[in-house]
SEKEKE-611160 format. One record per residue: residue in one letter; y negated, z negated, x of N, C-alpha, C in turn; residue number from 1. Coordinates in steps of 0.2 Angstrom, whole numbers, always signed. Each point is the difference from the previous one (the first is absolute). Layout:
BEGIN
ZANU  r    nc2    nc3    nc1   cac2   cac3   cac1    cc2    cc3    cc1    k
ZANU  a      Y      Z      X      Y      Z      X      Y      Z      X  NUM
...
This chain:
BEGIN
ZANU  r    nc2    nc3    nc1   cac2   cac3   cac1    cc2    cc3    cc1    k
ZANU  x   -389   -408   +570     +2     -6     -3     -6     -4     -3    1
ZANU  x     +0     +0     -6     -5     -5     -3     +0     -8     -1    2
ZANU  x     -2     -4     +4     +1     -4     -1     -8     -7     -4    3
ZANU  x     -3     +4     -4     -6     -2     -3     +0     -2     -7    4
ZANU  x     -1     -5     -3     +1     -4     -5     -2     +7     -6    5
ZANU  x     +3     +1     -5     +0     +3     -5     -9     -2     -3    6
ZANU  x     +0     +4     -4     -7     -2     -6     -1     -7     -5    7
ZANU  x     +7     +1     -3     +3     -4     -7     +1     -5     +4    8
ZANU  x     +4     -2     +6     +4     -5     +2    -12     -2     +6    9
ZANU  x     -2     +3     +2     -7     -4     +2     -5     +0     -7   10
ZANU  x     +0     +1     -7     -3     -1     -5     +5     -7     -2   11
ZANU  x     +5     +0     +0     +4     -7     -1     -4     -6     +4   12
ZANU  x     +1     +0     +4     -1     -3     +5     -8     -5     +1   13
ZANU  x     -3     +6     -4    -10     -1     +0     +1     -7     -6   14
ZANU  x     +4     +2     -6     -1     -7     -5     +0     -8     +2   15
ZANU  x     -3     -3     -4     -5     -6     +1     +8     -3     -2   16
ZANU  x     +3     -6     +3     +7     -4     -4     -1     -6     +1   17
ZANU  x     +0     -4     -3     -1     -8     +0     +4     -3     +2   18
ZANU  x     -1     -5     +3     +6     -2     +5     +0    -12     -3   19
ZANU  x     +3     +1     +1     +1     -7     -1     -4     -5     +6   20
ZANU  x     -2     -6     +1     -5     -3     +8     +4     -4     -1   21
ZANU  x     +4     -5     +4     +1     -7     -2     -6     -4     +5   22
ZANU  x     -2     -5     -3     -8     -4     +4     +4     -6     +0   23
ZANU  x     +0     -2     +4     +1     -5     +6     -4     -6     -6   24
ZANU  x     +4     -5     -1     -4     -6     -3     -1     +1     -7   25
ZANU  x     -1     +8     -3     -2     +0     -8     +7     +6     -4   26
ZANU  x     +3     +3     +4     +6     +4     -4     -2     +8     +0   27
ZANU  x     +3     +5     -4     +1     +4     +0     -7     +3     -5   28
ZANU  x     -4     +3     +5     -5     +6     -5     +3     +8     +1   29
ZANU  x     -3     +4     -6     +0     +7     +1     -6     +6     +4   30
ZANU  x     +1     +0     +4     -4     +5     +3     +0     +7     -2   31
ZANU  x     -4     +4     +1     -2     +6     +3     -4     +5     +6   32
ZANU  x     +0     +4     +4     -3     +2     +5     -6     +5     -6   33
ZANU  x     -6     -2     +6     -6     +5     -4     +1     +6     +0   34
ZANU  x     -5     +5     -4     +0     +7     +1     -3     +1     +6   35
ZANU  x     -2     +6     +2     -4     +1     +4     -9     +0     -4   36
ZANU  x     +2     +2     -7     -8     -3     -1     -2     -5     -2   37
ZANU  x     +6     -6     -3     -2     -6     -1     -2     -3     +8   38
ZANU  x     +3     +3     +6     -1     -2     +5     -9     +1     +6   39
ZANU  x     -2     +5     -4     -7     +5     +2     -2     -4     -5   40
ZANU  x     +0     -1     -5     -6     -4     -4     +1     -5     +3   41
ZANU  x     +5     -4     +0     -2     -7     +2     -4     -1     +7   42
ZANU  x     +2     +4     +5     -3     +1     +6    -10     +1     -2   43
ZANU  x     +0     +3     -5     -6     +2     +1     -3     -3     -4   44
ZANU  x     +0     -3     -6     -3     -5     -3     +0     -6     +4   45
ZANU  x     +4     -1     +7     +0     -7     +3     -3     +2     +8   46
ZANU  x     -4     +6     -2     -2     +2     +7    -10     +0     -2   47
ZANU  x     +0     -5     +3    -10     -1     +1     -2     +4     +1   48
ZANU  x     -9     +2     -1     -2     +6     +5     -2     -2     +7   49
ZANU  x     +4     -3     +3     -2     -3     +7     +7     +3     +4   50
ZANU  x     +3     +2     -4     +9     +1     +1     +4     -5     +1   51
ZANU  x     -2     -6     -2     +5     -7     +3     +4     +0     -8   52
ZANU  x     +6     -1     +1     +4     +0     -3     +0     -9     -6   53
ZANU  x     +2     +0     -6     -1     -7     -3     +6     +1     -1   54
ZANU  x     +3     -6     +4     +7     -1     +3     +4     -1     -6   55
ZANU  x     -4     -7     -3     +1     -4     -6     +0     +4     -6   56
ZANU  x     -2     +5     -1     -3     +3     -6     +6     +5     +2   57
ZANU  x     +4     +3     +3     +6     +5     +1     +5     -4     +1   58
ZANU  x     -1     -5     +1     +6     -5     +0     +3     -2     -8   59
ZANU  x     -5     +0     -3     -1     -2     -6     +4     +5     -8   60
ZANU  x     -5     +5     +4     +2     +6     -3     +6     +4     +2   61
ZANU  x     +2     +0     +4     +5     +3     +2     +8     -5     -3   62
ZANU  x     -3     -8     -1     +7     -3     -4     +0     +1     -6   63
ZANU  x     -6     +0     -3     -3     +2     -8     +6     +8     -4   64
ZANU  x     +0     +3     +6     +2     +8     -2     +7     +0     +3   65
ZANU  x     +2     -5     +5     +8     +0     +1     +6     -2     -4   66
ZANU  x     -6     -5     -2     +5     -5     -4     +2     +1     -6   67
ZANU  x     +5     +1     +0     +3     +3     -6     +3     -8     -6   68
ZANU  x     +3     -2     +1     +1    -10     -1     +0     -4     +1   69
ZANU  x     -3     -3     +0     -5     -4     -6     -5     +6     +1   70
ZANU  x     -4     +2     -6     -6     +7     -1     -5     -6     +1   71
ZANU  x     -5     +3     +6     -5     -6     +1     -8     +5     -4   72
ZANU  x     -3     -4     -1     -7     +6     -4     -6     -6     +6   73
ZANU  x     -7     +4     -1     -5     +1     +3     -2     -6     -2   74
ZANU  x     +3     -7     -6     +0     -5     -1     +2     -6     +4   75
ZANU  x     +5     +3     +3     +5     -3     +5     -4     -1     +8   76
ZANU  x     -7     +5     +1     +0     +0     +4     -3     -7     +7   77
ZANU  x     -5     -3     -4     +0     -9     +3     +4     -3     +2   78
ZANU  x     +6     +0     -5     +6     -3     +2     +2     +2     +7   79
ZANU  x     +2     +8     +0     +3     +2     +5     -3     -2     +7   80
ZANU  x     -7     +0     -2     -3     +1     +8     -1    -11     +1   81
ZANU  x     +1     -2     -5     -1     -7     +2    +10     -4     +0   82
ZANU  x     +2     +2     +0     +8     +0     +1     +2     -1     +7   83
ZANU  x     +8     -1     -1     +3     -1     +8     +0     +6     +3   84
ZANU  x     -3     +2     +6     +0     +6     +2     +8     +2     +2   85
ZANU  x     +5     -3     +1     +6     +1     +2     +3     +6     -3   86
ZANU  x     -3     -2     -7     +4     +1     -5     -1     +8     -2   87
ZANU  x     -8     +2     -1     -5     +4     -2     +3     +4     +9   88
ZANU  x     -1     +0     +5     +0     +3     +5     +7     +5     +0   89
ZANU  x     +6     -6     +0     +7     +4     -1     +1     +4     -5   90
ZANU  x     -2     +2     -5     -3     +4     -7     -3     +4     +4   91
ZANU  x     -5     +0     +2     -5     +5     -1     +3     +3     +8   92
ZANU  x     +3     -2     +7     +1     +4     +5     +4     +4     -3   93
ZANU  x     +4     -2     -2     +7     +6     -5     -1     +5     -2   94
ZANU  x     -6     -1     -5     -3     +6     -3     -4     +3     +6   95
ZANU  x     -5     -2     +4     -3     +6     +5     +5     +2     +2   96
ZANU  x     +6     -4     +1     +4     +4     +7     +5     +7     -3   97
ZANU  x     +2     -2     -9     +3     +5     -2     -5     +7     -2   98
ZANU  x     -7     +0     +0     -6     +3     -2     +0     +3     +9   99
ZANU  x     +2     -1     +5     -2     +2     +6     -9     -3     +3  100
ZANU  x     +0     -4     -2     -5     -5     -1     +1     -5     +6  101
ZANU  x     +6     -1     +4     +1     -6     +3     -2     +2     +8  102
ZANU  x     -2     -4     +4     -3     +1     +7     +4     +2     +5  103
ZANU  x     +4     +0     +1     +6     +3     +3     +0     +8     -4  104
ZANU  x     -1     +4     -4     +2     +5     -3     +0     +5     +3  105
ZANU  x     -4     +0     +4     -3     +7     +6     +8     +0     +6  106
ZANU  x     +1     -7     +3     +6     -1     +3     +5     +2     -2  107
ZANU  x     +2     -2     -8     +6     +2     -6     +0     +7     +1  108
ZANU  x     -6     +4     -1     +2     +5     -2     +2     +6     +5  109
ZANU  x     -1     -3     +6     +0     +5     +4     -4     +5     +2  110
ZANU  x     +3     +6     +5     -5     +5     +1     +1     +6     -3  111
ZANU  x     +5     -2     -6     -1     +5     -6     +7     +6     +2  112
ZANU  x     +4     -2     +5     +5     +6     +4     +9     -3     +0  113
C-alpha cells in the first residue's frame, strides 16, 4: 500500500502563492510566504556577530518581501518602523507564519510522523 504523496503533487505544493490579508482597521493587502532563501538571508543579515538577533530589522524585512500590495521599497522603510504597530505586526505575523517563521511552528509541525 502506498500511501506517500506523489513527486508532481509535493513539487505543487513547494510553490510560493499569494494569499489575500484582511488588516483589521486598514482593508485588504496581498501577501506572500518567503522562500527558504529569502528566509536565510534575512535571518542572517539580521543576525549580529554576538548572535542576537535585530528583531526590528527582520521584522522589517520580512514585511518588505511579503508584501505583495501595496509594493513597499527600502524608501518606505522609516515609515514602517515609525507607524501603528498594529497594523505593521498583523502583516508581517502572516507572513512569518506562512514562511514557517511563526513561534509556534515547531508545535504545528509536529514530530514529523
Amino acid at each position: 500500500m502506498d500511501n506517500y504523496v506523489g513527486h508532481d503533487d509535493f513539487m505543487q505544493a513547494l510553490k510560493i502563492t499569494e494569499e489575500d490579508f484582511a488588516v483589521k482597521g486598514l482593508g485588504t493587502v496581498r501577501i506572500k510566504p518567503l522562500s527558504l532563501s529569502d528566509r536565510a538571508g534575512i535571518q542572517k543579515q539580521h543576525t549580529g556577530k554576538d548572535g542576537q538577533l535585530d528583531v526590528l530589522g527582520m521584522q522589517t524585512a520580512a514585511l518588505l518581501a511579503g508584501l505583495v500590495a501595496p509594493k513597499l521599497t527600502a524608501d518606505d522603510v522609516e515609515a514602517l518602523r515609525n507607524g501603528k504597530p498594529a497594523i505593521i505586526d498583523a502583516i508581517t505575523l502572516r507572513v512569518m507564519e506562512t514562511s514557517g517563521m511563526d513561534p509556534d511552528f515547531e508545535k504545528k509541525a509536529g514530530d514529523g510522523s
